[in-house]
C-alpha positions in Angstrom: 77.3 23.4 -14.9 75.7 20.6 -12.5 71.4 20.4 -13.5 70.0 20.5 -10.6 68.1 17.2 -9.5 64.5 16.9 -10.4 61.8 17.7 -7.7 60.5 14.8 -5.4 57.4 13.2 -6.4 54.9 12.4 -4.7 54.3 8.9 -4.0 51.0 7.6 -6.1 49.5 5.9 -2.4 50.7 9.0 -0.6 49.0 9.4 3.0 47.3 12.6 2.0 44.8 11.0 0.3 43.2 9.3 2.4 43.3 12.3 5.3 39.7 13.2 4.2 38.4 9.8 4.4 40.3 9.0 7.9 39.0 12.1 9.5 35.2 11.3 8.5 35.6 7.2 9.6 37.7 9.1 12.9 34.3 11.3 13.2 32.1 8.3 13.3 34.1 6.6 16.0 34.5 9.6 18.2 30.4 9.8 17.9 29.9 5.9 19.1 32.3 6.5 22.0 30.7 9.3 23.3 27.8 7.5 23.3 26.0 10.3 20.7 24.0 7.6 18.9 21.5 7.0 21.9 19.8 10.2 20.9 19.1 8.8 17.4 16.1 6.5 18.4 12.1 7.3 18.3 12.8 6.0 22.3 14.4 9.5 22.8 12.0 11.4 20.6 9.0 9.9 22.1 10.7 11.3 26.0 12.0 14.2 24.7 9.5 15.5 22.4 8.0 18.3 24.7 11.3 19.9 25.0 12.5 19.5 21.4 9.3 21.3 20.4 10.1 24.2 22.8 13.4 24.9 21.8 12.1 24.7 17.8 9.2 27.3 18.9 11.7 29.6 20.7 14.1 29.2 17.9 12.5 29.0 14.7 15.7 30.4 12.4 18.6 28.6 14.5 16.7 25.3 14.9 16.1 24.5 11.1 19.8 25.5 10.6 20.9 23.7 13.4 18.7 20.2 12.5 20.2 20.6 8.6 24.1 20.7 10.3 23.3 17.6 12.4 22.2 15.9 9.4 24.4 16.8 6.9 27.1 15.7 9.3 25.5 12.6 10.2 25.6 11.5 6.3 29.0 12.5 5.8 30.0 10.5 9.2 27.6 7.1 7.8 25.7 7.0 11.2 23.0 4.9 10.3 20.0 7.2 11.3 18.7 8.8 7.9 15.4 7.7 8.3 15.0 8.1 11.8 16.5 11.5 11.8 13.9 12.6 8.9 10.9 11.4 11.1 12.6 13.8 13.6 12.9 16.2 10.8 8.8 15.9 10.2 7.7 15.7 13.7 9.6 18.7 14.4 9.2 21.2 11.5 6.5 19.7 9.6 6.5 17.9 6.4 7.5 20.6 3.8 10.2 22.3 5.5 11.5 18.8 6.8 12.1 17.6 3.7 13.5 21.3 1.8 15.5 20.9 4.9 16.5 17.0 5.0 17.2 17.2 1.0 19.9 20.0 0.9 21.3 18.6 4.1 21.7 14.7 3.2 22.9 15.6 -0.7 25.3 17.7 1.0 26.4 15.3 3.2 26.6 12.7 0.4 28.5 14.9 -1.7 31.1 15.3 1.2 32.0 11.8 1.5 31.5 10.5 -2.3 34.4 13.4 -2.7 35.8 11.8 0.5 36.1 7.9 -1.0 37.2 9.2 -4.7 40.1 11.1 -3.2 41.2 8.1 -1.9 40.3 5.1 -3.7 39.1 6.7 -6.8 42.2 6.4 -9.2 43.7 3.3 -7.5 41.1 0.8 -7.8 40.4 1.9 -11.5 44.1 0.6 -11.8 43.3 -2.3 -10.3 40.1 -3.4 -11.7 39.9 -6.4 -14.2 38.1 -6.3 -17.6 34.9 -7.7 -16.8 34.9 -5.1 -13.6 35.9 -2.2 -16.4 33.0 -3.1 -18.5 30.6 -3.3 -15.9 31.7 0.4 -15.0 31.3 1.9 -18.5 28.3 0.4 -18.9 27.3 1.9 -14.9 29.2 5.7 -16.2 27.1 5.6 -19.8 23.8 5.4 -17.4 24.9 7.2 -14.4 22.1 9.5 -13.6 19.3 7.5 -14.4 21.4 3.8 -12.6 22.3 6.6 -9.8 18.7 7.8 -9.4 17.3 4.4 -9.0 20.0 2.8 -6.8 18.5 6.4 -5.0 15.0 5.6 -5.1 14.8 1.9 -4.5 14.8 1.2 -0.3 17.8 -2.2 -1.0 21.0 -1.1 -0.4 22.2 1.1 2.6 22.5 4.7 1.9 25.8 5.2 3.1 27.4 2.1 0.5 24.6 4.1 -2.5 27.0 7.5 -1.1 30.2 5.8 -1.9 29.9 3.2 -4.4 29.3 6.2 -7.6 33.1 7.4 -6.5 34.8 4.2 -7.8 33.6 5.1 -11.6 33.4 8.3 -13.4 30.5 9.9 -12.1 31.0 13.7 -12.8 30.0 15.7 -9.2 27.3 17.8 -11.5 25.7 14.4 -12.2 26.0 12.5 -8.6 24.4 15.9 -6.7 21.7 16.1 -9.3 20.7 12.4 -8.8 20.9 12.3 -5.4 18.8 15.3 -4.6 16.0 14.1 -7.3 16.3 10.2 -5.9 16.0 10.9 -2.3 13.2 13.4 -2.3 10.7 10.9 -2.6 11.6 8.9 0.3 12.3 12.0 2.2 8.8 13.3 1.6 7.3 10.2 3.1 9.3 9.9 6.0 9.3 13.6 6.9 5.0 12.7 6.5 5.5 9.4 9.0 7.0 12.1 11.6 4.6 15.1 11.0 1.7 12.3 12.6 4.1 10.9 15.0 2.7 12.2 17.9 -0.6 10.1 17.7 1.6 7.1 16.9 4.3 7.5 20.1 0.3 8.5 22.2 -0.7 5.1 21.3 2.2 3.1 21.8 2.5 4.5 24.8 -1.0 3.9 25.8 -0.7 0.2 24.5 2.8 0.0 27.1 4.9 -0.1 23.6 7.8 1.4 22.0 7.5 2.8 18.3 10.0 1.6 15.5 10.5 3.1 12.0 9.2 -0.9 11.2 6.3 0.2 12.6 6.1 3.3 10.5 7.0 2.4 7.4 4.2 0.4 5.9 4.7 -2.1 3.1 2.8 -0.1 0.7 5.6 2.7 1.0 8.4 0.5 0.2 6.3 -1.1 -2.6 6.0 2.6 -3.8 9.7 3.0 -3.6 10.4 0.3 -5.4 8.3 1.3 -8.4 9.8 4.3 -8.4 13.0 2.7 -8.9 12.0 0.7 -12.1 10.5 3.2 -13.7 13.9 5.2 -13.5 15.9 1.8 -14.6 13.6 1.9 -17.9 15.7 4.8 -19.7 19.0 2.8 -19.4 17.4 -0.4 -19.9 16.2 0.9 -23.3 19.3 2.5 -24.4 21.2 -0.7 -23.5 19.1 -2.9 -25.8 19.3 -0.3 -28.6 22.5 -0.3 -28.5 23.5 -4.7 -28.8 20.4 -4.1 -31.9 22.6 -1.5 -33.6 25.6 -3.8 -32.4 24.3 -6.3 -34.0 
């Protein structure tokens, strides 16, 4: 009686994982080519801000929904227009439901591609990594939330690399969506307040024969905020890591 041959793996760097990844890097290609980027710019808000208003008067379920798609999918894709999308987000539907709105939508889109990246590099660089790298990632997986909800809530690294970087540890997806909603309200409250008094700012640029930049917007007192934000949430892991090398030792 012949046994019959064992089933075909899978190979471990099979194709399939990286469909997910490949279809949101294809997305973000597709949106440069057809040229969909030119509408993310205070330029285009400042011309088109009449109409966008009437269509979010005339629409008031469908154009919330609507804003929240666009933005989750512009996370997902890594267009780099999160803060000029919230100003959009504040001038349009004022500063509360802007940032309700912006919140669900970005984490969401996060989510998507931090799933996205740990499908497909996840187990294979943990394989690859050397020891010092493995450390460093313990030490980042024993702190996650609070090392996740100040890399969150400090304006220095871009938020697309802050969406990807958690997948290369352990970062459980209860712990990364918790983070990220918590770490990016702050900064989403302030932007969606920059674009709820955007209309006097885009009046006087105007006047003054200007064009209006988030630069402009953004004070250095906000970023200073940010930023303090951040190290009060790097205190909790701070502590626990010096308690720990004292009991060590």
């Amino acid at each position: 009686m012949s046994e019959e041959p064992p089933a075909k793996r899978e190979p471990a760097g099979s194709l399939r994982r990286f469909l997910p990844l490949a279809i949101l890097v294809g997305g973000l290609a597709f949106a440069y080519l057809m040229g969909w980027h030119q509408y993310l710019t205070l330029e285009f808000l400042a011309d088109s801000r009449g109409k966008l208003a009437s269509v979010v008067a005339s629409k008031p379920v469908l154009a919330p929904l609507a804003f929240g798609i666009v933005y989750m999918l512009a996370v997902a894709f890594s267009v780099p227009a999160a803060s000029i999308l919230t100003i959009f987000g504040g001038f349009l539907f004022g500063c509360l439901t802007s940032s309700l709105i912006v919140a669900f939508a970005a984490t969401a889109g996060a989510t998507i591609l931090f799933l996205a990246a740990r499908t497909a590099f996840g187990d294979l660089l943990k394989a690859r990594i050397g020891v010092r790298a493995a450390q460093l990632a313990r030490g980042f997986e024993e702190n996650a939330f609070s090392d996740l909800l100040a890399l969150r809530l400090a304006p220095v690294f871009p938020f697309f690399v802050v969406n990807i970087a958690p997948a290369f540890f352990n970062v459980s997806l209860r712990t990364y969506v918790t983070a990220t909603f918590l770490g990016i309200l702050p900064g989403v409250a302030a932007y969606s307040y920059l674009g709820e008094g955007l209309d006097s700012v885009i009046d006087a640029a105007e006047q003054a024969g200007t064009n209006v930049s988030v630069a402009d917007l953004a004070t250095p007192k906000i970023t200073v905020a940010f930023m303090a934000l951040a190290l009060v949430a790097a205190i909790p892991p701070i502590v626990r890591t010096l308690r720990k090398r004292r009991r060590e030792n």
